[in-house]
N, C-alpha and C positions, 0 to 999 in steps of 0.2 A: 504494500500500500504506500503511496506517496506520501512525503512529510508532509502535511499544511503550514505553510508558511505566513506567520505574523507579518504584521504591518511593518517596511522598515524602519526603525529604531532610528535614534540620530544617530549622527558620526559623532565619533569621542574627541571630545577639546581635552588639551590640558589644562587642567585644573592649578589654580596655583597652594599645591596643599605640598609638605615636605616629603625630601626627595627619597623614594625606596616604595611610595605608598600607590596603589592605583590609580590611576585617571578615573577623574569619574566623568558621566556621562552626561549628554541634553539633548532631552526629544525634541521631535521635531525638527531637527534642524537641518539643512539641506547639505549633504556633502560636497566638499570645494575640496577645489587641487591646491592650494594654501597649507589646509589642513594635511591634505597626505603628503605634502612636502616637508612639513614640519616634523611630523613623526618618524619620517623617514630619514631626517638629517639624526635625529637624538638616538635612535636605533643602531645607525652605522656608527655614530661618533661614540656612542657607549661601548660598543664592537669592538673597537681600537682602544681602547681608551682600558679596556678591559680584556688582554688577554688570556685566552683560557688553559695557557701552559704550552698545548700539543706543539708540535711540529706543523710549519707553513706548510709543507704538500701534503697533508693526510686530509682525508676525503673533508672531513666537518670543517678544515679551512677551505679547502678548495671549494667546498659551496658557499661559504659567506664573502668569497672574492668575489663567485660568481653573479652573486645577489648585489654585492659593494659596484661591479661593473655596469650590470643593469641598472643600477641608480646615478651610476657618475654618467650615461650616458643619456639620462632624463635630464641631470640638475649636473653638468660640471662643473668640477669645484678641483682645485690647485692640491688640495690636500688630501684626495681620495688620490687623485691619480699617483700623488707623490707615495702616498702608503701602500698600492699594486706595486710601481716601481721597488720599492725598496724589501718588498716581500723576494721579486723576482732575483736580485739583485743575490741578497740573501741567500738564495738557494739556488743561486748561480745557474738558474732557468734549467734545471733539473727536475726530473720526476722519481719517487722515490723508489727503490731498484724493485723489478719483477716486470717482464714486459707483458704477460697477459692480464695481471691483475688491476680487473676495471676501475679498481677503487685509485689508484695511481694516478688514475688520465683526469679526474676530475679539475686541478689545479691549471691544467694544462688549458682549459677552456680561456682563464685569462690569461695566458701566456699569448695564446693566438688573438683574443682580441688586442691586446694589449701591439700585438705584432703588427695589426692591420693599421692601428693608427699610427707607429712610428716606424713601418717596414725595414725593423731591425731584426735581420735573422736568429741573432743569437736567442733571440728571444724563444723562439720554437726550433731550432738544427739537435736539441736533443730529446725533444718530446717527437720530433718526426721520426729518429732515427729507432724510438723505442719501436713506434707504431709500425716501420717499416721491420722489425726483428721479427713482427707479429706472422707475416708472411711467408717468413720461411723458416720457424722454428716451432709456430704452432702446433701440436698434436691433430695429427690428421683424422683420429677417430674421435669422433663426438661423445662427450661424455658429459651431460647434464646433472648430473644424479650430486645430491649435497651431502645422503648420509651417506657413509661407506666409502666414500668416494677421496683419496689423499689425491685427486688433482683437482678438483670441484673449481679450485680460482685460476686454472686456465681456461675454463669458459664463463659467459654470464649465466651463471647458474641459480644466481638469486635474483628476486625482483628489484631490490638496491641497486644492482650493477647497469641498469637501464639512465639510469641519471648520469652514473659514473663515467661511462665511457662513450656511449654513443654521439654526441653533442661533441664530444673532439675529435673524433673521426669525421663527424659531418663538416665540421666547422675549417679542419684539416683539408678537406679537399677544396671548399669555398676559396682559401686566402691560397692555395697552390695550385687550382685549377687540374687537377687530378683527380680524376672519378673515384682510385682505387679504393680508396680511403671509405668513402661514401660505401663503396659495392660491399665493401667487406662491414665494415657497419652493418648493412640492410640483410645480410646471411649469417652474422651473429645474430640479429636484431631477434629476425624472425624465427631462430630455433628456440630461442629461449620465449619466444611469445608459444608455439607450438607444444611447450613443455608448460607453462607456469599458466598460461590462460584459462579462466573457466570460463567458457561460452556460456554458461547456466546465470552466471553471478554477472558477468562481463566485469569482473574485476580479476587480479593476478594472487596466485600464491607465493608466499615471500619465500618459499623454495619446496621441494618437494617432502619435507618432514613435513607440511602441512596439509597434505593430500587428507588425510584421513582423520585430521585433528577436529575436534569441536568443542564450543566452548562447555561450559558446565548447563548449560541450558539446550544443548544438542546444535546451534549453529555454528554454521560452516566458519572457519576463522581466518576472516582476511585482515591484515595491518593497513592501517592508516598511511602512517608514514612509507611503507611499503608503498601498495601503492599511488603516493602523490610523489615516492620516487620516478614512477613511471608516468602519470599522466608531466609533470615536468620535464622530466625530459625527452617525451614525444615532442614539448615544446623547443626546446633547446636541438632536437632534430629537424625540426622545422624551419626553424628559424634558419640556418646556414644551408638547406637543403632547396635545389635549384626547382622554380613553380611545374615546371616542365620533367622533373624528373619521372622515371616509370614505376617506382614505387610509391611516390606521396602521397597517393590517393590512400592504400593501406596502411599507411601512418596516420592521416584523417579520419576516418572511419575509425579508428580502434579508439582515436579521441574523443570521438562522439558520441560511439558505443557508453563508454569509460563515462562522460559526462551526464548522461541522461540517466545511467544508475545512479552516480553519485548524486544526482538530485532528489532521487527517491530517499536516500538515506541520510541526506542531513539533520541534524536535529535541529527542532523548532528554533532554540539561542542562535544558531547559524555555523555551527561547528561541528566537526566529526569522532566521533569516537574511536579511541583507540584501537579498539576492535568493531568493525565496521557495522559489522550485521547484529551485535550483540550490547547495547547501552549498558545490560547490569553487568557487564564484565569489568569496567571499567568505568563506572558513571561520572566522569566530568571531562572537562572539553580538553583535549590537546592542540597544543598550536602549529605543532612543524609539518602535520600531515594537513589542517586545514590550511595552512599558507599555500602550501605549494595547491592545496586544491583551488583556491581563492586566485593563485596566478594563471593556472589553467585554464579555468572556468574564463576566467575575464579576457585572455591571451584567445582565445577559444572566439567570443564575440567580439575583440577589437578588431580580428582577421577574417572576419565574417562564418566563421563554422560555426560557429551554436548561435539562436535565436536571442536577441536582445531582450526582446518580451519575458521570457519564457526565463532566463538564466541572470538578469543583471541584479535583480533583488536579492535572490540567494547569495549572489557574487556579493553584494553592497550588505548581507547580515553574517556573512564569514567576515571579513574585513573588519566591520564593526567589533565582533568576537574576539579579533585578534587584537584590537587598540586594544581594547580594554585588557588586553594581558601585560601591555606595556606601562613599565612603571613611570613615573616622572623622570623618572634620571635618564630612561629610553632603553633600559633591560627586559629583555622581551620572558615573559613568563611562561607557566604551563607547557614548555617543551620537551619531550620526553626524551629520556634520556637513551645516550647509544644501544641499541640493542637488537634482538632480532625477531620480534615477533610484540603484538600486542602487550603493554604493562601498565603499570602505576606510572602515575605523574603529579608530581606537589607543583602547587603556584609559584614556586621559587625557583625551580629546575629552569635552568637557559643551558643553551648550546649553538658553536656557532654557527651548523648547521641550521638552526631554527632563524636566524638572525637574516643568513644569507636568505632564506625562504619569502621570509617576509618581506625583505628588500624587494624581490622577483615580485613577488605578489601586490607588492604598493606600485612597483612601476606601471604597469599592468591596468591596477584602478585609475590611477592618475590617468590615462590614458581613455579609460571609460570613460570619465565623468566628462561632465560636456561643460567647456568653458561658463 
């Protein structure tokens, strides 16, 4: 049965109440591009401002550069670019060693944007040369399978790995003008869609230990953040992938598919549950699978694939859901933390994962909303 969707709620102002505490809210109020620009400055600058320890190329930074990029490219600003710069710098435009493992190439996404505007090779001559190792070192026998399996991360075997890699393959042939990159992208893509898709749910399993999983109330158990890894990064396929290509049409379609369920099961607040099909598995909202679904969604009707009618309110009551997890200071809340399958999440968990997501996601609305 489809969610019935309330009326939309105002967009979240900040409040001037001291900093660590929730923004709080005011109905009725019409969303402006002002407003998601301001939240979107206090998110990234908290971002920076607050390192989370890890290492610059492991996957949870490579998506909050990749969310930092889609924002410097809405709102440039001297200081974002200088902070990609000096990341890349840093790790001396390196990906962290393993050439099939997806989670690797994620970083890589702003190494090649970052390439297109200052067509400096170094910036990508060794994220190419990983990709190119991929060709002719790859295991020739397919092997998808996660449990049992000691080579499981030379293929994308989990639904994670859809964000991870694909989007720098595609983006890889865009800035080099070589198909190959793409071709092999779109026969990773699709084996692992083949293996993890449930035509039933039209959503993905976050790898095959979950074939047969359900929750404690008998439903099927799909991850949130799982997959808004993949409707994301269909976007981020998309995006660097040429209008004329002979696969895009089945990149759009799986989007659409992926969209119109996911509207079924948003919850009335405008947020998804960690475990998708199941609210008492997990009863409160997570943010990093509704951001990326919130960039989707909105990336989905600013390009004309999903219906403005039909998709912009749910789009404008995720959004909404996710201010309001944003503290004054711009620490994004209820983000669940690294993991591989539905969990618990406290209002205080961030990650910069979630960070990047949101960035994506605000570009996206900003974009929606009509001057």
């Amino acid at each position: 049965m489809k969610t019935k969707l309330l009326p939309l709620l105002s967009l979240i102002l900040f409040a001037s109440c001291s900093s660590g505490q929730p923004i709080s809210s005011v109905n009725n109020l019409k969303p402006n591009r002002e407003v998601v620009l301001s939240i979107m400055e206090k998110v990234a600058d908290w971002q920076l401002a607050n390192p989370s320890g890890k290492e610059l190329w492991v996957w949870e930074y490579g998506t909050f550069y990749t969310g930092l990029m889609s924002y410097y490219k809405l709102n440039p600003q001297q200081k974002h670019y200088n902070a990609m710069i000096e990341m890349g710098n840093s790790l001396e435009w390196k990906l962290k060693p393993h050439p099939y493992l997806a989670d690797n190439f994620t970083i890589a996404r702003t190494y090649l944007d970052l390439y297109e505007i200052t067509k400096d090779f170094k910036m990508i001559d060794k994220t190419k040369y990983t990709m190119d190792m991929a060709f002719y070192k790859r295991p020739a026998k397919v092997d998808l399978r996660w449990e049992n399996n000691p080579h499981k991360l030379d293929w994308w075997s989990w639904c994670d790995a859809l964000f991870m890699a694909p989007p720098a393959f595609s983006k890889m042939s865009e800035v080099t003008g070589d198909d190959k990159y793409l071709n092999e992208m779109d026969r990773l893509w699709r084996l692992t869609y083949d293996y993890l898709y449930d035509a039933e749910e039209d959503l993905f399993f976050r790898d095959d230990s979950y074939f047969k999983a359900r929750t404690k109330r008998g439903k099927k158990v799909f991850w949130s953040r799982g997959n808004g890894w993949v409707v994301g990064g269909i976007v981020g396929v998309l995006n660097a992938m040429p209008e004329d290509y002979t696969g895009r049409e089945f990149y759009e379609n799986v989007l659409k598919r992926m969209a119109n369920r996911l509207l079924e099961i948003q919850s009335p607040e405008g947020f998804w549950y960690s475990s998708l099909l199941d609210k008492d598995e997990f009863d409160i909202k997570e943010t990093s699978g509704t951001a990326f679904y919130c960039y989707a969604l909105a990336w989905g009707v600013n390009n004309g694939l999903l219906e403005k009618e039909k998709f912009q309110i749910p789009i404008l009551k995720a959004w909404e859901t996710l201010v309001d997890a944003v503290e004054t200071n711009g620490k994004l809340g209820y983000v669940q933390l690294v993991g591989v399958g539905p969990d618990e999440v406290k209002k205080e968990d961030t990650e910069t994962y979630g960070t990047g997501a949101f960035l994506l996601a605000g570009t996206e609305v900003y974009k929606l909303i009509e001057k």
